[in-house]
C-alpha positions in Angstrom: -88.0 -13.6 129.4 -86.5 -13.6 126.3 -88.0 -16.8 125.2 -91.3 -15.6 126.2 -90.7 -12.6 123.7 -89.4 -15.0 120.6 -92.7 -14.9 119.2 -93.2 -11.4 119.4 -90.4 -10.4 117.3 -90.9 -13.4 115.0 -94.5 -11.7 114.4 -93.6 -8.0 114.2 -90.8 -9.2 111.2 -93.6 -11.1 109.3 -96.0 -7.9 109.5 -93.6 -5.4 108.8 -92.5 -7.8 105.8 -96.8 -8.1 104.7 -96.9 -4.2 104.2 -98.7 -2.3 101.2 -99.5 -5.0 98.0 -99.8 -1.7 96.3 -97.0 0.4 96.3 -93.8 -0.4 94.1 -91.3 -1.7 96.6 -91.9 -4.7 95.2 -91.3 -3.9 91.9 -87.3 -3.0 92.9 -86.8 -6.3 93.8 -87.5 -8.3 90.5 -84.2 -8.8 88.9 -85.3 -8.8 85.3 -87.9 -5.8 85.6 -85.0 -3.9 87.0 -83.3 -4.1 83.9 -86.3 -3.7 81.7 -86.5 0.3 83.8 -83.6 0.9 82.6 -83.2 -0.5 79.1 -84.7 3.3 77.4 -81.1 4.4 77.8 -79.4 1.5 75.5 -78.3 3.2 73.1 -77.3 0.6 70.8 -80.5 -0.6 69.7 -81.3 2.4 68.5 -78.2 2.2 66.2 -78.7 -1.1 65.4 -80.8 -0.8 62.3 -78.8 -2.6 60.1 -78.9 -5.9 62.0 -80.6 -8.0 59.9 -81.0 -11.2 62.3 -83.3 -8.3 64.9 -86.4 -9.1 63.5 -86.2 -11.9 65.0 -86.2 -10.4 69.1 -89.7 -10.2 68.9 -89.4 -14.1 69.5 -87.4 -13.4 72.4 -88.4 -16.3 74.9 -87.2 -14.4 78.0 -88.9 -11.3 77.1 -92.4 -13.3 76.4 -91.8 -14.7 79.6 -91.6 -11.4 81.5 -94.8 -10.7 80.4 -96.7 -13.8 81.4 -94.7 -14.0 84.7 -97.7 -14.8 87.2 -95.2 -13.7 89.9 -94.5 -10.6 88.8 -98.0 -8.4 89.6 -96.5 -5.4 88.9 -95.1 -6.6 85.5 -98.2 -5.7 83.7 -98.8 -2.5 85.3 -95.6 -0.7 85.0 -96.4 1.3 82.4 -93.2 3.4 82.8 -91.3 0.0 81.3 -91.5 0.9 78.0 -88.6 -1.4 76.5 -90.8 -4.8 77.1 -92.7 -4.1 74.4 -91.1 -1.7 72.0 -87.9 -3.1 72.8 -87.6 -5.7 69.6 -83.9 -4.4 68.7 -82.3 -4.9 71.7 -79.1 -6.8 71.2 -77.5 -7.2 74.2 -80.3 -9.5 75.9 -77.5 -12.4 76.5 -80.0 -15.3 76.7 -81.2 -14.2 72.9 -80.3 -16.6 70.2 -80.2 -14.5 67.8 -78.4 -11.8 69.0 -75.6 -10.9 66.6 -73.5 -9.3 68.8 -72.7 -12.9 69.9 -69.6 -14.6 68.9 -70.3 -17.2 67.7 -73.4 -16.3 65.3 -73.3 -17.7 62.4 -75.1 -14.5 60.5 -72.9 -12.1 61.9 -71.4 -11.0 58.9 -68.4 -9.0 61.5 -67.4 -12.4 62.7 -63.9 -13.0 62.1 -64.1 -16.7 61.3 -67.0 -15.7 58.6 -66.6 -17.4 55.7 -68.1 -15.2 53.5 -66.3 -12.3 54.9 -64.5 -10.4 51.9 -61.6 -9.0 54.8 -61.0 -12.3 55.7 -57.1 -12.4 55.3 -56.9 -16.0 54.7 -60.5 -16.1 52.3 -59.2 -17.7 49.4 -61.2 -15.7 46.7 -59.6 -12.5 47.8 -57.8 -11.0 45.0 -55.4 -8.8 47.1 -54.0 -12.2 49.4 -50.5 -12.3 48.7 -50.8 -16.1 48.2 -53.2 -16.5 46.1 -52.6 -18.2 42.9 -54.3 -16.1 40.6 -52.3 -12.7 41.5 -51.2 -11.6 38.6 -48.8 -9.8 40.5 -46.8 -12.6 41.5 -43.7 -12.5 40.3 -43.4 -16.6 40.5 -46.7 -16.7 38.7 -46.3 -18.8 35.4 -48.6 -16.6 33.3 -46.6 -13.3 34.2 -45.4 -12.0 30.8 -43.2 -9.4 32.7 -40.9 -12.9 33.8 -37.5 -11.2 32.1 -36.6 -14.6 31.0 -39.0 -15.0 29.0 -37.7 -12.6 26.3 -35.6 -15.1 25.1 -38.2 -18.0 24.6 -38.2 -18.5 21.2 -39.0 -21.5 18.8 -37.4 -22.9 15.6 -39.2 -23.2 12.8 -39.2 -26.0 10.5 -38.7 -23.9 7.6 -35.3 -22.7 9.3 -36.7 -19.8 10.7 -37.3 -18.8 14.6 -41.1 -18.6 16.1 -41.2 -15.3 18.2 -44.3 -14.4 19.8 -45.2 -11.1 21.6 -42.5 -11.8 24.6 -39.5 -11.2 21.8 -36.6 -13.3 21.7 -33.1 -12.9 19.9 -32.5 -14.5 16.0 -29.1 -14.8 13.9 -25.7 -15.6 15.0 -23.2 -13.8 13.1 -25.7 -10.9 12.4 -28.9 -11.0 14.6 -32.1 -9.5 15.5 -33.3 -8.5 19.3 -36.8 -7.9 19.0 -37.7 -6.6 22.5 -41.2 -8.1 24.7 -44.6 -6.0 23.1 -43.2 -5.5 19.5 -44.6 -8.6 18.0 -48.9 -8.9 18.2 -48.7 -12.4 17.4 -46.4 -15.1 16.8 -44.1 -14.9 13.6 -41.7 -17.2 11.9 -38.3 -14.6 12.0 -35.1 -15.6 9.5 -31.6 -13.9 9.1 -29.4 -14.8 6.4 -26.5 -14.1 4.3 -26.0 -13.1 0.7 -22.9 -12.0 -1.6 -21.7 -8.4 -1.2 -24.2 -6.1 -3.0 -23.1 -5.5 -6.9 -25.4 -2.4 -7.4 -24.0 -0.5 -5.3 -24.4 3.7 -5.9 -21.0 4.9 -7.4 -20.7 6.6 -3.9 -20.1 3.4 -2.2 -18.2 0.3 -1.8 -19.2 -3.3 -0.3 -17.7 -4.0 2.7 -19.3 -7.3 3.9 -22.1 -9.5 3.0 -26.0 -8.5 2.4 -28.1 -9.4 4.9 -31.7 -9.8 4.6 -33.6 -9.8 8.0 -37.6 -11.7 7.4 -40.1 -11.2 5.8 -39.6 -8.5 4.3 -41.5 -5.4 5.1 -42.4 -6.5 8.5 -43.1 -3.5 10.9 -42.7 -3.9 14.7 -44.9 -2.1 17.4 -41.4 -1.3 19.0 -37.7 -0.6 17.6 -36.0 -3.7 17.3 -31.9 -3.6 17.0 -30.1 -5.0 14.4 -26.6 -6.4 14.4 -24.4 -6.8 11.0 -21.0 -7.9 10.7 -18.5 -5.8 8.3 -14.8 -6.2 7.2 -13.6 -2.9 7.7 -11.5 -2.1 11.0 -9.8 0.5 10.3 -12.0 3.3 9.0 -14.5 6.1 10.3 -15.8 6.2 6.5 -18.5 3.2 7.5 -22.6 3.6 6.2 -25.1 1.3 6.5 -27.5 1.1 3.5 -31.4 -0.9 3.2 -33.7 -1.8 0.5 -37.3 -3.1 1.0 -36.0 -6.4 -0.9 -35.0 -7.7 -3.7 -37.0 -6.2 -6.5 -36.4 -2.5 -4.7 -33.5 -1.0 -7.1 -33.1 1.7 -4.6 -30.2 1.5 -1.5 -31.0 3.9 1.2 -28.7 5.3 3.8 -29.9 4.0 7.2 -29.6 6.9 10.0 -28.7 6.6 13.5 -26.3 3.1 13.1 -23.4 2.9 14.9 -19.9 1.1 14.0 -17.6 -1.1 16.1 -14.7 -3.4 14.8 -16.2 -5.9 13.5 -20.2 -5.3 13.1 -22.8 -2.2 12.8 -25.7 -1.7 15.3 -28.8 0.1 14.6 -32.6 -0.2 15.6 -35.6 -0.2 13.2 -39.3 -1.0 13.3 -39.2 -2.6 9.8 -37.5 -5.5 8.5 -35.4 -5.6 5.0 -32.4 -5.8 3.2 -29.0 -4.4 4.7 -25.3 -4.1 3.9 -22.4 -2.3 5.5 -20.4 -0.4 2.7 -17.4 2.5 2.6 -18.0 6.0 1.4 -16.2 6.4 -1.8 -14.0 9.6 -0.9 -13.8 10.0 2.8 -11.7 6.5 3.0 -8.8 6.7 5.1 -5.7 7.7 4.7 -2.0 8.5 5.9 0.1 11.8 4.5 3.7 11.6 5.1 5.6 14.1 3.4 4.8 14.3 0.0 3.3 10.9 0.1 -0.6 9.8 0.5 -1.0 6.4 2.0 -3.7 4.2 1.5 -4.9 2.7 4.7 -6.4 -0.9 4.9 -10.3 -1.0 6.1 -8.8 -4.5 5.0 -5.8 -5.9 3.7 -5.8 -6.6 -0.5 -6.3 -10.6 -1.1 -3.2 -12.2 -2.5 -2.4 -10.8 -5.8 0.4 -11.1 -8.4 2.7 -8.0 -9.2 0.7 -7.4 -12.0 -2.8 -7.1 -10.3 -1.6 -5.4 -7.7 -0.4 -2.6 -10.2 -3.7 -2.6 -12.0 -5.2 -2.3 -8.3 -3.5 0.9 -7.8 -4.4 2.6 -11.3 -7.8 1.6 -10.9 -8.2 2.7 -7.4 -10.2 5.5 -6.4 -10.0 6.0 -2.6 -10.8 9.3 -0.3 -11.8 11.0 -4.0 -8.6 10.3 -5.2 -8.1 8.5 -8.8 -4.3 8.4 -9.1 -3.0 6.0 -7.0 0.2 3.4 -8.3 2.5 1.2 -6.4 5.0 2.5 -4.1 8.5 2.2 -5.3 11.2 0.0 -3.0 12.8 3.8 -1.6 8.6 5.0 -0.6 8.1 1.2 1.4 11.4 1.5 3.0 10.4 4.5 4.8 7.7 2.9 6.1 9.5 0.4 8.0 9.9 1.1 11.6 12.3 -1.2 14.1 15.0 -2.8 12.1 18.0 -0.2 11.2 19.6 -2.2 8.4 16.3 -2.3 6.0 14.8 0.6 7.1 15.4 4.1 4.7 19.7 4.4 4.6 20.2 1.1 6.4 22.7 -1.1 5.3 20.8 -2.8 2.8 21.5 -1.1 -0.5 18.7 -2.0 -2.6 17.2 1.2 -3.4 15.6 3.3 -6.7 18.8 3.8 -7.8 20.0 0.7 -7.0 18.1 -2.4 -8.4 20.2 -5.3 -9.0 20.2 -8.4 -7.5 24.2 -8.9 -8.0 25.4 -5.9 -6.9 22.9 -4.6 -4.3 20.9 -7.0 -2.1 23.1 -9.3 0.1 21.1 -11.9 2.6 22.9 -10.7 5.8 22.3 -6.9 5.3 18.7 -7.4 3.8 17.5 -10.5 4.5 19.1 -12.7 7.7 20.1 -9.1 9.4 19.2 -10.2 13.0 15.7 -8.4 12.9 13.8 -11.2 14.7 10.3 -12.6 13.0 7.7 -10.5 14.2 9.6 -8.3 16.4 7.9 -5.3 15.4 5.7 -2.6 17.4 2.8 -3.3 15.6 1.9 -6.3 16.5 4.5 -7.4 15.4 5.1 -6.0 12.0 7.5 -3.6 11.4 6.0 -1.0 9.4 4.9 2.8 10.7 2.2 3.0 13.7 0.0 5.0 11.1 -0.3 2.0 9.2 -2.3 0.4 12.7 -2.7 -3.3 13.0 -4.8 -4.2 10.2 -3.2 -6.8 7.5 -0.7 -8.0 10.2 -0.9 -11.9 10.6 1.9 -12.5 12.8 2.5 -15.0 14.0 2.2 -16.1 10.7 3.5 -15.8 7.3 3.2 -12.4 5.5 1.9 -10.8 3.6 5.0 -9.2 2.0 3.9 -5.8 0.0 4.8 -5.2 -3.7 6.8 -2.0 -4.8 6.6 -0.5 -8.5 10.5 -1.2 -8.7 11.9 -4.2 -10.8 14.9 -6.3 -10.4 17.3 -5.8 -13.1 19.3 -9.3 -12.7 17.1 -11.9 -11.1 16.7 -15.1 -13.1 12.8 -14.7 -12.5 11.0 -11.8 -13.7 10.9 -10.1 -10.1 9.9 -7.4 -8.5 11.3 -5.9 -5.1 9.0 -6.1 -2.2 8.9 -5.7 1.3 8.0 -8.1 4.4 7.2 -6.2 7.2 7.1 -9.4 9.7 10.7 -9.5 9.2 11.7 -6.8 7.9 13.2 -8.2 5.0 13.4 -6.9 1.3 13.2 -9.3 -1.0 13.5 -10.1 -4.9 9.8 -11.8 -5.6 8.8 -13.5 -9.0 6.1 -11.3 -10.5 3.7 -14.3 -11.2 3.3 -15.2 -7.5 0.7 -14.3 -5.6 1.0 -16.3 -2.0 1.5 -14.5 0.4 1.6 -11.2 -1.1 -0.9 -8.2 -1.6 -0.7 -4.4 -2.1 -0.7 -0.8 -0.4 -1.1 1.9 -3.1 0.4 5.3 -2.6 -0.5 8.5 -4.5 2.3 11.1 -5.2 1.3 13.4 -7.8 4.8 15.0 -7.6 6.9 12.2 -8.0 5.7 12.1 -11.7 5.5 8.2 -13.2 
């Protein structure tokens, strides 16, 4: 019975599948118009107005074909598809060529391998890659004129002089110029040399050291450059630094704001010129003891004979004083410090009242008196801390210091003086001047 009814149900399935051409059951079933009922609610064609490759979906081969598709009846006739026609923005169609949403478009100007694309980390024209070689913020980079080093890339000259450009550079040796990066425009041929101790000095003032003149002459800097000149005085606070434009200016000027070590002044300047380091003539320094003014060295006296040496003295005019002589032998023994038998009422009996070679000085109490060479406190010498350091050469050989006092019996025409490196008091021929130099005293009540 059931193969008899085979046919039956075969033929009830094909009618009931043969229904209504009409109605729009059919429609449901087409794949692609089933997306095209739905495609008014994509939402990104809409925004995608700055897609410049969209123009071209009105080429879109799958979409023409939807319209021509002579299986699809109902195609033409659904009027309610409205995105077949309008819909030439529609990016996400995947079969599209041109769609720019797809990865690997060429045009896509949000593709990361682009490269055009100005984000690009690895684009080699973009100025903020840390690699690339024209950062001017590299610190390696071999135009950076912030390279610290390069402050001290200067050039010599063939005149003698030193080419600095605007990245500065240091000039001299014994007195220099630092001319910092920016104060030079351009490049400039830079010279520091030596002259004699100025001669023309204001009464006010005394040489101490050479002249300097830092070129050319008159040259101004965009920024303070600082200036280092050597002096002789070590021992003083009574230190100026003077300037003239050059050598034609008659005019020294005191230079503000310079500072004074032991051995050179420092001082910055935009402008280039002459300079020397020189004493103020009445604040030099001194020691009072007692009744007695000492003259302290800036720098020890060159060798002198008795005779200049005294000629020294009542010539001198130091800390606005004018009447300075030699100390007599009883003034420099009172100065000596560290060796009983010379010192003031030691066993040697040289003295003021006691001048004579015969009767007063004997070698073991004044001369070979155990007092070792250079045995002193101040390094070495044995003369008063107030004296400082200056003048002694131990180890070494003197100076010895003249006194004012004769020597009554000598066969020379001597003079009593005083070496403090040993402590020894000796009779010295008046002529010789080896060895032997001068500290003046001023005592205006000890009378001549």
């Amino acid at each position: 019975m059931l193969r008899n009814a085979w046919p039956l149900i075969v033929l009830i399935l094909v009618g009931g599948a043969c229904g209504d051409g009409d109605g729009p059951a059919a429609d449901t079933t087409d794949a692609v118009d089933t997306a095209d009922s739905i495609d008014t609610s994509d939402t990104t064609d809409v925004a995608d107005t700055t897609d410049a490759s969209d123009t071209t979906d009105t080429v879109d081969t799958s979409e023409v074909e939807d319209t021509v598709d002579a299986s699809d009846t109902a195609e033409v006739e659904d009027t309610s598809d409205t995105s077949d026609v309008a819909d030439t923005d529609d990016t996400s169609d995947v079969d599209d060529t041109t769609d720019t949403s797809d990865v690997a478009d060429t045009d896509d100007t949000s593709d990361v391998a682009d490269t055009d694309d100005t984000s690009d980390v690895a684009d080699t024209d973009d100025t903020s890659d840390v690699d690339d070689t024209t950062d001017t913020s590299d610190v390696d980079d071999a135009t950076d004129t912030s390279d610290v080093d390069d402050t001290a890339d200067v050039e010599a000259d063939s005149d003698g002089g030193t080419i600095v450009g605007p990245e500065g550079g240091i000039v001299g040796d014994e007195a220099q110029a630092e001319i910092p990066a920016g104060a030079l425009a351009s490049e400039t041929v830079i010279s520091v040399s030596d002259g004699p101790p100025p001669d023309d000095l204001p009464s006010t003032y005394a040489a101490s050291g050479d002249t300097w003149a830092f070129e050319p002459h008159g040259l101004t800097f965009a920024l303070p450059v600082t200036l280092t000149i050597p002096h002789e005085a070590s021992a003083t606070g009574s230190l100026r630094l003077l300037r003239r434009d050059d050598d034609s200016d008659p005019t020294w000027e005191e230079v503000a704001g310079a500072s004074f070590g032991p051995d050179a002044a420092t001082v910055e300047t935009t402008q280039f010129s002459l300079y020397a380091v020189v004493r103020a003539v009445g604040d030099e320094p001194t020691w009072v003891d007692g009744l007695l003014t000492w003259q302290l060295w800036p720098v020890p006296v060159g060798a002198t004979t008795w005779q200049e040496a005294d000629t020294y003295c009542r010539d001198l005019t130091w800390a606005g004083i004018g009447d300075w002589v030699l100390p007599s032998i009883d003034m420099l023994r009172k100065t000596i410090v560290g060796c009983a038998a010379t010192a003031q009422g030691g066993a040697c009996a040289v003295r003021d009242g006691c001048t004579s070679y015969s009767d007063c000085w004997s070698a073991q109490a004044c001369d070979a008196h155990g007092c070792p060479a250079c045995g002193g406190a101040m390094d070495g010498c044995y003369w008063d801390a107030a004296f400082g350091t200056v003048g002694c050469a131990c180890p070494g050989s003197g100076p010895a210091v003249w006194s004012s006092t004769l020597v009554t019996d000598h066969p020379a025409d001597a003079a009593w003086a005083v070496d403090f490196q040993r402590a020894e008091i000796l009779p010295i021929d008046r002529a010789v001047s080896a060895n032997m130099t001068v500290r003046c005293v001023y005592c205006p009540a000890c009378g001549d």
